[in-house]
C-alpha positions as CSV (number, residue, x, y, z in Angstrom):
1,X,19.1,2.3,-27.5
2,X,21.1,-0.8,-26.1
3,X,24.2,0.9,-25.9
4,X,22.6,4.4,-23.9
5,X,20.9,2.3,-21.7
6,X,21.9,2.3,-17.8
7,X,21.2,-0.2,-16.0
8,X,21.8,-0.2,-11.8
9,X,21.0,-2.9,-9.2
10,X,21.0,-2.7,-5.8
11,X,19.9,-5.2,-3.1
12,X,18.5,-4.2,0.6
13,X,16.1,-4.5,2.8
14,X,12.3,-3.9,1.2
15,X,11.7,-2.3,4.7
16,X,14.6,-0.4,4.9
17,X,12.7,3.6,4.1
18,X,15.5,5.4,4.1
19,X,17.4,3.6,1.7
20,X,14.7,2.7,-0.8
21,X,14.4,6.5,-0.9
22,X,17.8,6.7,-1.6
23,X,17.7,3.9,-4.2
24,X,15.1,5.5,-6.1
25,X,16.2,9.0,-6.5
26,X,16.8,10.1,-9.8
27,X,15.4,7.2,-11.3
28,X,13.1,6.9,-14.4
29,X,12.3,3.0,-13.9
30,X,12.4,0.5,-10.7
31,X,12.1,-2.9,-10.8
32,X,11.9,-5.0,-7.4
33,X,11.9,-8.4,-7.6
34,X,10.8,-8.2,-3.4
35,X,7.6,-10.3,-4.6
36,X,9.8,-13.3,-5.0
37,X,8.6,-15.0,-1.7
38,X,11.0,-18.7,-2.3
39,X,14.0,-17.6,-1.2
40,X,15.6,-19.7,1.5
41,X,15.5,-17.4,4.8
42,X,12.0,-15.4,4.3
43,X,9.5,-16.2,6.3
44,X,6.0,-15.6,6.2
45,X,6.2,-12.4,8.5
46,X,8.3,-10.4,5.9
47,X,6.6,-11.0,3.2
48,X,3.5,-10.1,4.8
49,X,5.0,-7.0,6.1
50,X,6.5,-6.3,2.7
51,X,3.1,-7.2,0.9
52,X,0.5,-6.3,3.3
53,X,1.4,-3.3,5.1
């Protein structure tokens, strides 16, 4: 199973619609790691847009 098994990562914008429908076309599994609130630059704002709304 190791060897058949894709594996793609992307990085954009959580609020970005058109390309997280993009990103998840043809996809049988997505993993977002957009929860991950201590990164140096995002502030309290974002992630409450990207949590909240």
């Amino acid at each position: 199973l190791q060897n058949k098994t894709k594996l793609t990562v992307l990085e954009g914008d959580i609020l970005d619609e058109p390309f997280l429908k993009r990103a998840c076309q043809d996809m049988s599994v997505i993993i977002h790691t957009a929860s991950i609130i201590y990164v140096i630059g995002v502030t309290h704002r974002v992630h409450h847009e990207c949590q909240c709304e």
